[in-house]
Structure formats: structure tokens, C-alpha cells
N, C-alpha and C positions, 0 to 999 in steps of 0.2 A: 284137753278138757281143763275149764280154770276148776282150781278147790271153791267147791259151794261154797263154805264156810267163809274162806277170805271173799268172797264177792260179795256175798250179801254184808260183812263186816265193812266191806269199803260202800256200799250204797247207804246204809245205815247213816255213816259218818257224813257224807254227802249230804245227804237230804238233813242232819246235825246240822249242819254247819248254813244253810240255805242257799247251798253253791246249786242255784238255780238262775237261771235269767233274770226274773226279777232280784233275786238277790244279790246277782253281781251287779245290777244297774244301781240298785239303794246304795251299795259300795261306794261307787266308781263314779257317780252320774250319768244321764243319759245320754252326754254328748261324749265319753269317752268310752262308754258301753258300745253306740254306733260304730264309733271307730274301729273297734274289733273286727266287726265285720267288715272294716275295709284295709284290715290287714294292718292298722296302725298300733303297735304295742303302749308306746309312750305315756299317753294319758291315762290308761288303767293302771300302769306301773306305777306311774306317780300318786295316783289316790291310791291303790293298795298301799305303799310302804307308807301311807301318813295316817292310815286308820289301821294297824294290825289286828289280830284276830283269827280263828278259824279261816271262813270266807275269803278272808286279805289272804292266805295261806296256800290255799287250793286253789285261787286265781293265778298268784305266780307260779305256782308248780304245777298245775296242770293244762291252763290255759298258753301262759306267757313261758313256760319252758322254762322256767330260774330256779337256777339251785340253789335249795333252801336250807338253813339251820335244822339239825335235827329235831333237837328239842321243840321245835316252831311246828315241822311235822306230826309228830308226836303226838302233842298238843290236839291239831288237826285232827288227825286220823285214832282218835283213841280205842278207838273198837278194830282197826285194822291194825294198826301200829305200825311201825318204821320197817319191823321183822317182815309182819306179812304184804306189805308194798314191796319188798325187794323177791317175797316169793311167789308176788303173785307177778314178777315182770314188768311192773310200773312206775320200779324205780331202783335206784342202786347209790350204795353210799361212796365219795368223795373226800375222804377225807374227814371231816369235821361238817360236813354238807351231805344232803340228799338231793342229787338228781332225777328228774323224772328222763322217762324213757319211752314215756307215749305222753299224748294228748287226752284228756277227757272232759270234753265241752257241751255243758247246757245248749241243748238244739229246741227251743219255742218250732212245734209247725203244725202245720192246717193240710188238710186233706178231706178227699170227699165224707168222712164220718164225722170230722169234728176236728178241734184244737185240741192239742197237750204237749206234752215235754218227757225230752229222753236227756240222755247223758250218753253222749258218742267218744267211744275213745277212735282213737286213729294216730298218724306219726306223727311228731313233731316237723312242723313245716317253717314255713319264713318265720309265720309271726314267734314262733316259740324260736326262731334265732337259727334255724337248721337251713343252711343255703350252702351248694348247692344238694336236691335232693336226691336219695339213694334209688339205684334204679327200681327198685321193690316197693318204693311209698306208696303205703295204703293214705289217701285222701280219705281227709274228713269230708262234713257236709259240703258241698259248693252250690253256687246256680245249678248246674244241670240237674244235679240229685232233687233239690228243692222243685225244679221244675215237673219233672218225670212222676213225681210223690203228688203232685197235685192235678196232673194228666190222671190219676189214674180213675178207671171206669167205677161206679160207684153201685156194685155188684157182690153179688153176697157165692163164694166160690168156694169148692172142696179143699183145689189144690190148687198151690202159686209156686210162681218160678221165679226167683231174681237171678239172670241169669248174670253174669260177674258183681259177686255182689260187694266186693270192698270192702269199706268198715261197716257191712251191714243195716245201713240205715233203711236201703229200700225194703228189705224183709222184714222189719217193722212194722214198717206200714202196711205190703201184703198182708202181715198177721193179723191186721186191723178187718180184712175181708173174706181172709181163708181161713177156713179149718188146721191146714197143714202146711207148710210152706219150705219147697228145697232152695238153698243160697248156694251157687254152682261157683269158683273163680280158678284161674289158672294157678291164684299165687296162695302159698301156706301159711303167711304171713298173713293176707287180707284175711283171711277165714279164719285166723288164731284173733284179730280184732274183732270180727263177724261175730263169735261164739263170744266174747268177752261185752260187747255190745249189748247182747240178749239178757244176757244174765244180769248184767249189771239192772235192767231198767224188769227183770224178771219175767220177759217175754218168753213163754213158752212154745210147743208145736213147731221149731224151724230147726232144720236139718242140715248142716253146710256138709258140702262136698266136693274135693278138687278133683281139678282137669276144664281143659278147654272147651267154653262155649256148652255145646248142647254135650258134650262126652260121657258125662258123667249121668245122665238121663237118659241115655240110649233105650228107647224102648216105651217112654212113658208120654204119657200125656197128663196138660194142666188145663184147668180153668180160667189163668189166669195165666201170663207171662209177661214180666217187666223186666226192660235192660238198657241200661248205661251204657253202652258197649264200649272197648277203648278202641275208638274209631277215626280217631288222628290220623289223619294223613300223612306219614312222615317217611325220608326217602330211606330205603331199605339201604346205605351207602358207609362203609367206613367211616369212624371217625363222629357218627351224626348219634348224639346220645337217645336211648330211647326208654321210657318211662312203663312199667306196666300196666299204672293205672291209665292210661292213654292211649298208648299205642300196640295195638292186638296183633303185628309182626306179617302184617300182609302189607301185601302191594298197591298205593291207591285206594282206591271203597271197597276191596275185595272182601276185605274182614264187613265190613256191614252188610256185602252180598252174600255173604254165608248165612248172616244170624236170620235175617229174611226167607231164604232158602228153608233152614232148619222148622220155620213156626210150623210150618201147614204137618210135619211129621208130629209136633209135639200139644200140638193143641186140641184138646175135644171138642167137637159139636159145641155150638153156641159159643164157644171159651174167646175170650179178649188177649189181644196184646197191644204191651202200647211201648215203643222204643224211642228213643233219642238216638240222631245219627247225623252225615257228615255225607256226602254225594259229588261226585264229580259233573260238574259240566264240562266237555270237549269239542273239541272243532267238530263233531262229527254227529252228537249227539246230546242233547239238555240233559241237563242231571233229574229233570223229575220221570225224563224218560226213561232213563235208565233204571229208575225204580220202579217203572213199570214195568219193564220189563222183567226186573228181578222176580214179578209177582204174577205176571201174566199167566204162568200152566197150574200157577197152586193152587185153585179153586176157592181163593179166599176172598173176604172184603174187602178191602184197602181206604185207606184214606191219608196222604201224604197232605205235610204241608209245611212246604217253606216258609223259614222266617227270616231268612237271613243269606246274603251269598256274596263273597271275600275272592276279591281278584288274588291270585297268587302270593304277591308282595304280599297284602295284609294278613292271610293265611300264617304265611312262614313267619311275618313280625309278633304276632298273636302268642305261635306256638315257642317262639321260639326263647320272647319275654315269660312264658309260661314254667317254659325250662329253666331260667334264671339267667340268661345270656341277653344281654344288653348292647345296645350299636356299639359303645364304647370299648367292650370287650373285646380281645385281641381275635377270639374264632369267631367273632360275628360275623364276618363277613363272608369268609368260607363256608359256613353254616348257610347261609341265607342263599350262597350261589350254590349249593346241595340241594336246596329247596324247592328252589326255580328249574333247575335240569332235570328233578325230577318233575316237575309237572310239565315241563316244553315236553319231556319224550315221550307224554300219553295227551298231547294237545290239549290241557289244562286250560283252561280261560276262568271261569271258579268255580267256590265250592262251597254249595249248599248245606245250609244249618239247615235243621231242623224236627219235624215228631213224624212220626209213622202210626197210627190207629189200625191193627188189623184186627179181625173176630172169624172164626171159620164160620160158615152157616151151615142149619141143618142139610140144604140141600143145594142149588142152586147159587153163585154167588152173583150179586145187585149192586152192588157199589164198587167202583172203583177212581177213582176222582183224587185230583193229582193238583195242587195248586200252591201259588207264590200269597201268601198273607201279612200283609208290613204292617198291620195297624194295631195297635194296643191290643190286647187279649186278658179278657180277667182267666185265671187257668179255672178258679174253681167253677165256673160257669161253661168254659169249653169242656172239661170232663164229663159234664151231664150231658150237654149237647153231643160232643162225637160218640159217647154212649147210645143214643136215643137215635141219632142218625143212622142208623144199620138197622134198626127196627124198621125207622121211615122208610128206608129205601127200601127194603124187606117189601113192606104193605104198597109201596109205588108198584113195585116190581109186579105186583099180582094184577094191579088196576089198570083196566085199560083206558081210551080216553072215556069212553061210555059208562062204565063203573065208575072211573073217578069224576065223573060229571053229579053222579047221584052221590057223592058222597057230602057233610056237610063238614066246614073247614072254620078254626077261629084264630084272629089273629095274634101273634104271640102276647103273652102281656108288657111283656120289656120292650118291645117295637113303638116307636114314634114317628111320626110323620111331621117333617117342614116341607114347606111351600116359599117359593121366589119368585119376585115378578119384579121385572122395572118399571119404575111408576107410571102411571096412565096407562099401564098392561090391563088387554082384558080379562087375564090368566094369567096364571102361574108359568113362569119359563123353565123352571127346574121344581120338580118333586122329588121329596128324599125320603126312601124310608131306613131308620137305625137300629140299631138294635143295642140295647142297654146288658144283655149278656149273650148266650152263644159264642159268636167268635168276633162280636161285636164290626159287622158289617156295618157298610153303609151304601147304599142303593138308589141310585136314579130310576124313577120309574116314569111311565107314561099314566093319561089320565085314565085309562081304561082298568090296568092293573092297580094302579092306587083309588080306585074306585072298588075294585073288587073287594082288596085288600082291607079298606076301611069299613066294608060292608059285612065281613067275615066276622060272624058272633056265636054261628053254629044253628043259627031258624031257618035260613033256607040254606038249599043244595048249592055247588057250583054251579049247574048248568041253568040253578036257575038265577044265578045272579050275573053269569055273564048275560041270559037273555035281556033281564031289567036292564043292564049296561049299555047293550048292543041297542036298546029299544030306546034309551035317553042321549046317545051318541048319532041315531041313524045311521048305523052301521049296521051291515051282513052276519046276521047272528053265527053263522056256521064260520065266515071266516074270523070273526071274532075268536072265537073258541077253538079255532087255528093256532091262532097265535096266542092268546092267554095261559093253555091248558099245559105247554111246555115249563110256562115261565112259573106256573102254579107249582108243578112238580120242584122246579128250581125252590121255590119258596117256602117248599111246605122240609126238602132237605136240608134248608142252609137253617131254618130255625124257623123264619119268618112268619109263619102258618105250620097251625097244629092240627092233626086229627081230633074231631069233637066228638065225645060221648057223654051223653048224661047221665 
């Protein structure tokens, strides 16, 4: 447990000093502020030492990891002081210098409630000068955290699960939707950041608690479950270094087939989970299959969706520049031929990135839909939508073709329709319908469906807009509604078409 006192002394001085995002960009400028986030130290380093100050201060020492004059801390942290820095663990003196000994970085992010700003402590990594890392590094924010935080369902819930929660940023944002919130991780370390996390930005209601995966919640159920998992594929072999924040010490996707495994124990009625994970495809069997299968007896909903998939080479080049080993490096090679033998001994071809959407239903499960997605994706737009999709399918689920004939349907408001024809065409040779949010499809359709589609405002029924259809095409209204009524259902899940009420 950190000392209240010192935490709230060091947030004080913080929020003093405007070591906020905006305030380190006023510093620094905004092209050298970017840079940060692509790992270049340089140019902040050089605008802080030319304006010093507060701010100039707590950018080198807590961002950029430089060890600073005392006196210059001091200064800085006047309500925490140099004393209470060293006893709160966040830094230690050198001599005539104070070192820092964590990281603690302005995080700007967005999520389905809103915009704001934390302050994430976590370990000092490259940019703060720390290469190679210790196998215990708790990570700061990165892509996947940022991505997973704006997946999530935009749902008002008891209790939340971050299941490995690192330097606690996901249960932040869980805190933004639950009442209550447990941070679960293997390591002691990440959950001594997790707790210092909280406090610092004064987030109450969140609980950490060690041991692996689901262990440490044996027994309970949430409303909500989100997890990072460390789901690196890395080969279990001599010699081959392995990271905790990344790699969760199974064999292959085993470790992702467990957390999968564990939801359907841990979830209540109606309750959401949303994961980021990591799949194997093999000579034998696709990787989105394999996720089906992982899900096929649990009675949940599912919604899988590749974004991404790395033939083995670029896999191992990925993880392995990740680790800080470079081609140049004398074990690269070795390393890389560790990487390949282990994915040839399980017929490895690649390995799918991607998000997992599951939700238990109250009764019967309706969804389960498994798909490769390459094309742009706003996130805070797919969060409502794979939200809203287990409803849709829910109310599919109940309708038959006869019920959902009499139902009345309106087209998304984000959907637009283009039209193509080669000149002196009597018609359109391609009809496109898009979509401006959801998962931002785009769809070829026929004139019968982009007729329906454009005709969808919520005045009449389906069945009575396929017969107007059938009836201006000279077409067999029953076999019209054949073939329409499937593709309605498709359109009314991917987003494209909405249930109408007035």
C-alpha cells in the first residue's frame, strides 16, 4: 500500500507543475511532443534543457528517465520532496543526482464515456534509456491497451474484471463503468504500479489481486471482463528470453485458450467481455476455427474478428525487435531459428491478431460469427456496434421469416450508397452500400436489396417493401423474399439496418 499522504503530495506537485499533455506539448512543441509517442527521446530532451523549470523537470525525470540535480527536484516536487520520492519508490539518490526509478506519463484517452487524462506510472523502458528489459517490466500504455480501452462495451455494470492488469490502466477505465472493479496479474510488481496508478489520478473502488489469470477469482462472477492477456506466442526453449508482460508461459495459443475457457465460469447473465489475443492458423486447421472451437460448449455469444495475420518470419521479426534483439545482434539468428521450429512442430502457417467480443445470454446463445476484417475501423464506433449486436441477434433469434416480415426496419444513418455504371449503361454495374461507422463495411449489393435498403425509413413493414420491390422488378414475390430476408438479417447484424420504434 503506497503512503496516502505521499501520493496525494506527489499528484499535487504534478498537476503544480502542468505535467499534463497539454503542458508538456507547450514545453516541447508539438512535433517533438509526437515524437514521444514514437519512442524518440531527443527532441523533448532538447526543448526541456533550453526552457527549465518545474515541468522541464518532471519531463526528464519521469518521462525521459534522466537523472536530475537535486536541488532542480526539489524545486519540482515541493510538497512531495526528494525525501518522500525516495520513500515512495520513485526514485533514489546518486550521488549529487536523483534518479528516477519508474516512469510516470500523462496518458490523453477516449473511451466510450468520454475524454480525460491520467498520469500512468510504469517501468522505465527504451525511451527513458532502459534496454535490454527486465523480465518483470510492467508496460506502460501501448497500442493494444489504447485499443482494448476503446473496444470496450459502453455499459453501465456492478462489477469489472481486468484480468492481467499491468500498470493498471485498463481498470481505470473499467472504473469509468463499474461500481467495483478486481485487477488480477501474475506479477507483484505490475499490481505495486496498478495500486500506485489509482491513487495517484485518485480512482477509487478497484481491488488488485495476485495469481494467474482467473485464480485469484475462483468462484465469482462480473459484469463486465476485460484482458490484455500476455499472449505471445513464444517457444517454450532454452535460452529464448521471455517477458511477463507478454508472454503467459504456455505452449502456442494455449494461454489464450484458457482465458476463453475461463469467461463462460466467470461471467453473469447479460455480462460482456472483450479480449485482445493472438491464434494460431495450422496445416490442419484456420485459426478463427480454432476459436470456435474454443467456444463451441460454452453457451456464449461470440464475435471474433481478425485484423491482422503474420506468417511466422514476421511473427518472430515483430516479437523479437520487441524484445530488443536486432538482425545485427549476435543471438538473432539463433533466436529467430527457435521461433520457426517451434511453429514448423505445431504446422504453424500464421498467426492471427486480433479482438474477441463475448456476452453470456440470459438464455439460449444467437451469435456466434468468426471473421477476417482489413479495413479501417473507427474503435469508438465498433464498441457501440458489437455492443448492440448481441441485442440484434438476440431479437433475430426470436423472428422468424414470417415475424420478421412484419417487422418495420430503418436504414443506418451512417450508411451511404454509390452507384457505377460505364457510360452509355442502362444502369448501374456496381452498387455499393458503406458504412461511416460500425465496423465501417463496405458492400456490393444487387438492385433488389439496395432498393429495399433505400426504401427502409420505418412506414412500411419488410414484407411489404419486398412485395413493392418484387412488384416493380416482375419478379416472384415469395422467391424474392427467398433471397432478400437472409441478407436483411445479415444487414440488420453488421449495422446496416436498424430495428424501428417510434
Amino acid at each position: 500500500m503506497h503512503p496516502p499522504a505521499l501520493v496525494d503530495a506527489l499528484a499535487r506537485d504534478l498537476a503544480a507543475a502542468s505535467y499534463a499533455s497539454g503542458g508538456v506539448a507547450a514545453l516541447v512543441g508539438d512535433a517533438a511532443h509526437d515524437a514521444l509517442a514514437r519512442s524518440v527521446a531527443a527532441p523533448a530532451r532538447r526543448a526541456a534543457l533550453r526552457r527549465p523549470g518545474a515541468c522541464s523537470t518532471l519531463l526528464r525525470a519521469l518521462w525521459l528517465g534522466d537523472a536530475v540535480a537535486e536541488p532542480d527536484l526539489a524545486d519540482a516536487l515541493p510538497a512531495l520532496g526528494v525525501d518522500g520520492a525516495v520513500a515512495l519508490g520513485i526514485a533514489e539518490r546518486r550521488g549529487g543526482l536523483v534518479a528516477p526509478l519508474v516512469t510516470i506519463r500523462p496518458h490523453r484517452f477516449r473511451d466510450a464515456r468520454g475524454e480525460g487524462e491520467w498520469w500512468i506510472a510504469s517501468d522505465l523502458d527504451e525511451l527513458a534509456g532502459v534496454w535490454p528489459l527486465r523480465p518483470d517490466h510492467v508496460l506502460g500504455v501501448g497500442g493494444a491497451a489504447r485499443t482494448l480501452a476503446a473496444l470496450l462495451p459502453p455499459v453501465e455494470a456492478g462489477t469489472a474484471l481486468d484480468l492481467g492488469t499491468g500498470c493498471g490502466v485498463l481498470a481505470l477505465h473499467l472504473r469509468r463503468f463499474a461500481e467495483r472493479v478486481v485487477a488480477t496479474d501474475i506479477s507483484p510488481r505490475a499490481l505495486w504500479f496498478a495500486d500506485l496508478t489509482a491513487a495517484l489520478n485518485g480512482v477509487d473502488g478497484i481491488e488488485t489481486r495476485l495469481g494467474s489469470l482467473f485464480e485469484p477469482v475462483a468462484g465469482e462472477r462480473f459484469d463486465l471482463i476485460a484482458s490484455n492477456p500476455p499472449f505471445v506466442i513464444t517457444p517454450r526453449a532454452e535460452g529464448v528470453p521471455a517477458y511477463e508482460y507478454r508472454d503467459g508461459g504456455a505452449t502456442g495459443d494455449a494461454l489464450m485458450a484458457s482465458v476463453v475457457h475461463g469467461l463462460e465460469r466467470h461471467l453473469e447473465p447479460s455480462g460482456h467481455a472483450r479480449l485482445l489475443g493472438n491464434w494460431e492458423h495450422r496445416d490442419s486447421t484456420a485459426g478463427l476455427d480454432r476459436v470456435r472451437g474454443w467456444l463451441d460448449a460454452s453457451g456464449l455469444d461470440a464475435w471474433a474478428i481478425e485484423r491482422e495475420a503474420l506468417d511466422p518470419v514476421r511473427y518472430a521479426e515483430l516479437w523479437l525487435r520487441d524484445g530488443g534483439t536486432l538482425p545485427r545482434d549476435a543471438e538473432h539468428d539463433a533466436l529467430m531459428g527457435a521461433w520457426l521450429d517451434d511453429f514448423e512442430a505445431r504446422g504453424v502457417r500464421t498467426v492471427g491478431m486480433g479482438w474477441l467480443a463475448v456476452r453470456r445470454p440470459e438464455g439460449q446463445a444467437s451469435l456466434a460469427r468468426f471473421e477476417r476484417l482489413g479495413q479501417a475501423v473507427q474503435l469508438e464506433h465498433a464498441a457501440a456496434h458489437l455492443a448492440e449486436a448481441f441485442d440484434d441477434a438476440a431479437w433475430l433469434a426470436g423472428l422468424d421469416d414470417v415475424a420478421l416480415s412484419a417487422e418495420r426496419l430503418a436504414a443506418a444513418p451512417d450508411v451511404t450508397e454509390s452507384r457505377h455504371q460505364l457510360p452509355g449503361a442502362a444502369g448501374p454495374n456496381v452498387i455499393e452500400l458503406r458504412q461511416g461507422g460500425a465496423l465501417g463495411r463496405s458492400l456490393s449489393v444487387d438492385t433488389a436489396l439496395a432498393a429495399l435498403v433505400g426504401a427502409s425509413d420505418g412506414e412500411l413493414a419488410v414484407g411489404q417493401l419486398v412485395g413493392a420491390i418484387a412488384s416493380l422488378l416482375e419478379v416472384d414475390e415469395a422467391l424474392l423474399a427467398a433471397d432478400l430476408l437472409p441478407r436483411v438479417r445479415e444487414l440488420v447484424l453488421t449495422g446496416f439496418l436498424r430495428p424501428f420504434s417510434d
